[in-house]
C-alpha positions as protocol buffer text, in pm:
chain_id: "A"
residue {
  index: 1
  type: UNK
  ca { x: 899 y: 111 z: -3296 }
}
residue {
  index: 2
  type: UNK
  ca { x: 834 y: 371 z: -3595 }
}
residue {
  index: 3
  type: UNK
  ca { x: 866 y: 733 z: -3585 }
}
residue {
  index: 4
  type: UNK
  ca { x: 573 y: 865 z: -3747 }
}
residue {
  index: 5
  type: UNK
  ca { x: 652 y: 1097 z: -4067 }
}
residue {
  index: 6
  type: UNK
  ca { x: 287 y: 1143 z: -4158 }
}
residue {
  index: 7
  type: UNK
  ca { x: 2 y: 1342 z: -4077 }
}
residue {
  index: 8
  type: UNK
  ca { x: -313 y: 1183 z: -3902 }
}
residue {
  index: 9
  type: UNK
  ca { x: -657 y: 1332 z: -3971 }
}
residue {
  index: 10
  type: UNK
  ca { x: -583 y: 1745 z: -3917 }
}
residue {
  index: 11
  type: UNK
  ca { x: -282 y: 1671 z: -3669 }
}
residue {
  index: 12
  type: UNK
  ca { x: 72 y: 1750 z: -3703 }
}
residue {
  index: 13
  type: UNK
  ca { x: 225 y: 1567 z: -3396 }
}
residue {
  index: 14
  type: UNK
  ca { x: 275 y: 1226 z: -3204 }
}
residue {
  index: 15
  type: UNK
  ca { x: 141 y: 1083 z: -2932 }
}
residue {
  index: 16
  type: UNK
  ca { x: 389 y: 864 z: -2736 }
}
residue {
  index: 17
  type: UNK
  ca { x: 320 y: 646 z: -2373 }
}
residue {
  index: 18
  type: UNK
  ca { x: 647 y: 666 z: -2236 }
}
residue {
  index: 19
  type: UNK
  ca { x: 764 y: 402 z: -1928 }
}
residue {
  index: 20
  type: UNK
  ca { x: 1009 y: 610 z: -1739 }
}
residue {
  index: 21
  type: UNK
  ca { x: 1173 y: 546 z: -1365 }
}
residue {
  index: 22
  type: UNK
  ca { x: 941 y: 733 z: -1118 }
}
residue {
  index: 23
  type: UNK
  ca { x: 1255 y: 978 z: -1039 }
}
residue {
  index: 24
  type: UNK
  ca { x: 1249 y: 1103 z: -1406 }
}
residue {
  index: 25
  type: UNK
  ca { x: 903 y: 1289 z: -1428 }
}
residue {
  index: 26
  type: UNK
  ca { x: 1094 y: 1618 z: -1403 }
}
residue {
  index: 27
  type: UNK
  ca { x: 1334 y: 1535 z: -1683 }
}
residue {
  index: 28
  type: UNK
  ca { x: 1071 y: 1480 z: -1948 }
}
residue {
  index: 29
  type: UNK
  ca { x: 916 y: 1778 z: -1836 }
}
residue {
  index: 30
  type: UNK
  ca { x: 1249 y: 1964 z: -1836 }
}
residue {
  index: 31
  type: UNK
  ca { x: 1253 y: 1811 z: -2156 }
}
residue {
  index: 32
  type: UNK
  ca { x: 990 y: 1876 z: -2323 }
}
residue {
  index: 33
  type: UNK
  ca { x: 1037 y: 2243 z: -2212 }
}
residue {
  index: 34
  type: UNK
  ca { x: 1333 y: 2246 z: -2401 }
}
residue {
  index: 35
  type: UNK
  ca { x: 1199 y: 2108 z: -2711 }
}
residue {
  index: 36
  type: UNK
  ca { x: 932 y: 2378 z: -2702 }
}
residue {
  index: 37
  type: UNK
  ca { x: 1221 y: 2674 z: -2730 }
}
residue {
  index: 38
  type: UNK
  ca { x: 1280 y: 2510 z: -3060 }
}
residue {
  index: 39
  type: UNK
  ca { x: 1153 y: 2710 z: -3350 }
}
residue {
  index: 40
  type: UNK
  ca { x: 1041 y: 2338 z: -3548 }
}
residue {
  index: 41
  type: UNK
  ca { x: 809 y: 2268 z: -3258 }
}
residue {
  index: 42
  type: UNK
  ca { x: 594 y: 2610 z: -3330 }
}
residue {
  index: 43
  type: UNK
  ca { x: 303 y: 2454 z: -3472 }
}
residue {
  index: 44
  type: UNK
  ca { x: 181 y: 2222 z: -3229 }
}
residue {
  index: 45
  type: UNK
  ca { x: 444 y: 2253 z: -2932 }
}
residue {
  index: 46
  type: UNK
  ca { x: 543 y: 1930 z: -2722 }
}
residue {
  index: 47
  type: UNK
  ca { x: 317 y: 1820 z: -2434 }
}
residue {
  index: 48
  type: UNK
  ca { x: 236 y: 1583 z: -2189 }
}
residue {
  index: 49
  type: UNK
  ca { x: -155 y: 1467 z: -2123 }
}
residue {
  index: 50
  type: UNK
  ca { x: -114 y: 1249 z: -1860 }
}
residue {
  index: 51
  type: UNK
  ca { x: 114 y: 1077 z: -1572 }
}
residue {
  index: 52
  type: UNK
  ca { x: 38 y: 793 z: -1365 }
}
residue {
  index: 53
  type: UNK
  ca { x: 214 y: 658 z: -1115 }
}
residue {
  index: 54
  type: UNK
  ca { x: -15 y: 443 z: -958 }
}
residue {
  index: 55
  type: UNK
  ca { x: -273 y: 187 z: -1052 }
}
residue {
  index: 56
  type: UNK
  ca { x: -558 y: 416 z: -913 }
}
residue {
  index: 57
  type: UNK
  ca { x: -394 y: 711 z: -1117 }
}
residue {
  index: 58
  type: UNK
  ca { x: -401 y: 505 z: -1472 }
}
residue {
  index: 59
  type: UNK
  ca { x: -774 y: 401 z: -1345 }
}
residue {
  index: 60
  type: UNK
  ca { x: -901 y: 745 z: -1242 }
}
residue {
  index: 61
  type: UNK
  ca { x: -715 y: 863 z: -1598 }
}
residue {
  index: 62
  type: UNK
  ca { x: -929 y: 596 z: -1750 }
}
residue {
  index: 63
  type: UNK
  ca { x: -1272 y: 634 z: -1605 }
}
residue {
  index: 64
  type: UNK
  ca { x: -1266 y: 985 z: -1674 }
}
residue {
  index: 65
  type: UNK
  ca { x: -1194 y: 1102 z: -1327 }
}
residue {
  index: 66
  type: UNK
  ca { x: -1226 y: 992 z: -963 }
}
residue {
  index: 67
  type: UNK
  ca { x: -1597 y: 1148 z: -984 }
}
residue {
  index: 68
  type: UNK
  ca { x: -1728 y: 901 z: -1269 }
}
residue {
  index: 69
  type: UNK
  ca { x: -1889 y: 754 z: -1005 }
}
residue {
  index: 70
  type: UNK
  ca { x: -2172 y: 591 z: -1278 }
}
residue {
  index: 71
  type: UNK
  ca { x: -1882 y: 360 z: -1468 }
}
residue {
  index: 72
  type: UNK
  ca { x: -1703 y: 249 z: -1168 }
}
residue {
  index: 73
  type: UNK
  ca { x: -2005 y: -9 z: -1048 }
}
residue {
  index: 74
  type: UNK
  ca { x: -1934 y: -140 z: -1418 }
}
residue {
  index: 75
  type: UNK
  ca { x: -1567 y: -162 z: -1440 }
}
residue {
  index: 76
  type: UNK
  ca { x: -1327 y: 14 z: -1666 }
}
residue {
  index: 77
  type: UNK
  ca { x: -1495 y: 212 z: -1941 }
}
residue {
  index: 78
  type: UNK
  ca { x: -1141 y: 302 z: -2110 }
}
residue {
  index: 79
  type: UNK
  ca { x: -1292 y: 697 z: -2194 }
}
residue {
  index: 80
  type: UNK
  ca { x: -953 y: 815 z: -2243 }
}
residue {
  index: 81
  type: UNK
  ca { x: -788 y: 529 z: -2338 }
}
residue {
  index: 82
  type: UNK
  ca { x: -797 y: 183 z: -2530 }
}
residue {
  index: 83
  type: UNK
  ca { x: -816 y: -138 z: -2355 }
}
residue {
  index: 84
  type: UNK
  ca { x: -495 y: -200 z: -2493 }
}
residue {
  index: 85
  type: UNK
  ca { x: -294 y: 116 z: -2401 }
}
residue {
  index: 86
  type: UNK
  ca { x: -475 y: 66 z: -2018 }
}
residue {
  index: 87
  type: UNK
  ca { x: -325 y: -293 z: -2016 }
}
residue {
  index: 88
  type: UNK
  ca { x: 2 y: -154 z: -2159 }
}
residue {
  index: 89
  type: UNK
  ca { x: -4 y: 76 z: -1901 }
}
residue {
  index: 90
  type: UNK
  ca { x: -83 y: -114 z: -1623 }
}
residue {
  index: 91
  type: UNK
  ca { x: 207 y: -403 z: -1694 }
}
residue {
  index: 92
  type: UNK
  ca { x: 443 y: -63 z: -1692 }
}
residue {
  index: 93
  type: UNK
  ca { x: 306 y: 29 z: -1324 }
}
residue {
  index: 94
  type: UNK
  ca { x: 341 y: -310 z: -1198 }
}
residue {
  index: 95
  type: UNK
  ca { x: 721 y: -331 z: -1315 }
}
residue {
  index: 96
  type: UNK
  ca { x: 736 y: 5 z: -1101 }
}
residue {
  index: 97
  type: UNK
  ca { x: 757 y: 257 z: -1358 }
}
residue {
  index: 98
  type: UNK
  ca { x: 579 y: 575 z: -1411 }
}
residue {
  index: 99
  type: UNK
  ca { x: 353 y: 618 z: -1745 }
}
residue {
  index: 100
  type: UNK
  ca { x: 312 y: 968 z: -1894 }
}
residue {
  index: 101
  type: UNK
  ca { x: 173 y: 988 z: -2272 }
}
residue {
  index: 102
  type: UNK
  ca { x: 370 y: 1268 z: -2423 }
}
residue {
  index: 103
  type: UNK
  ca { x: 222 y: 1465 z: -2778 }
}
residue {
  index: 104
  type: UNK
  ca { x: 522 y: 1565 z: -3028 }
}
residue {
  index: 105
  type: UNK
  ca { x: 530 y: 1853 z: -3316 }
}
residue {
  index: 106
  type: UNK
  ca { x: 617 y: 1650 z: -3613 }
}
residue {
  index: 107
  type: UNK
  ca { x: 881 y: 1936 z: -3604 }
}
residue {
  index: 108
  type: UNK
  ca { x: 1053 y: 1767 z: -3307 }
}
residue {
  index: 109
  type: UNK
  ca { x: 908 y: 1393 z: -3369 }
}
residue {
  index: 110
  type: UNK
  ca { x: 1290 y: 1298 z: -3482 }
}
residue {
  index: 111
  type: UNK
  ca { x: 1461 y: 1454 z: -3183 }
}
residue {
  index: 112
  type: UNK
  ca { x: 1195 y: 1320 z: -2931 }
}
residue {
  index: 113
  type: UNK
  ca { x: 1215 y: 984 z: -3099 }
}
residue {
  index: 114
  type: UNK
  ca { x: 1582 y: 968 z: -3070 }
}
residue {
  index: 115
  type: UNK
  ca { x: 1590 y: 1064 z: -2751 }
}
residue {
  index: 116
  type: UNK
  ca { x: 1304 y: 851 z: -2562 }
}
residue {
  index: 117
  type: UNK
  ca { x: 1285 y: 573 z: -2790 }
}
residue {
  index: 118
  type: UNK
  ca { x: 1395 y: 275 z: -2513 }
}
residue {
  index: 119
  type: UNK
  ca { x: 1137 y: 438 z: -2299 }
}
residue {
  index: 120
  type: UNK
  ca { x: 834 y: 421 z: -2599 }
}
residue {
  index: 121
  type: UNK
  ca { x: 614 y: 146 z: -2483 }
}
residue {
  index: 122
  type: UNK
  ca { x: 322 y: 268 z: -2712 }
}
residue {
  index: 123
  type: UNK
  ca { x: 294 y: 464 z: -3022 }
}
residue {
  index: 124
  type: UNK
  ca { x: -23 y: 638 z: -3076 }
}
């Protein structure tokens, strides 16, 4: 895994899916609360999307919401997602872990990186 140290389209952070035990929600979020008091993370700040804990919680993510009712006779329709992140995702859930995507100021990419990078299962 790379840490990314360039700019994407008008962007200045990184995404990150993250596979974390299902106990540590509340430390990334602690976490990322912390990197946020930082005065490098000003531009874009450090957030999280998404979490999923469940299958149905990385589908509903997926489909656009538990009221897409028009793609569900159809499948997957991957709205917020790739088919590969989903599937990434999914293998995560399976193993019993909890997904959350998390999006890094470059200003804090580093420190995130350094920090999280055994539990960086997908670099967006």
């Amino acid at each position: 895994m790379k840490v990314k140290i360039d700019f994407v389209t008008n962007s200045s952070s990184a995404c990150y899916i993250l596979a974390i035990e299902k106990n540590s929600l509340g430390d990334v979020f602690r976490y990322i609360g912390e990197l946020n008091e930082m005065p490098e993370a000003s531009n874009e700040g450090v957030r999280a999307y998404f979490s999923a804990e469940t299958l149905k919680e990385l589908q509903d993510y997926t489909n656009d919401g538990p009221y897409d009712w028009a793609s569900r006779p159809a499948g997957l329709n991957f709205v917020n997602m790739s088919e590969e992140c989903y599937n990434t995702c999914k293998v995560s859930i399976e193993m019993g872990k909890t997904v959350v995507e998390v999006c890094v100021d470059y200003g804090v990419c580093e420190e995130f990186y350094k920090d999280w990078k055994d539990e960086i299962i997908m670099d967006l």
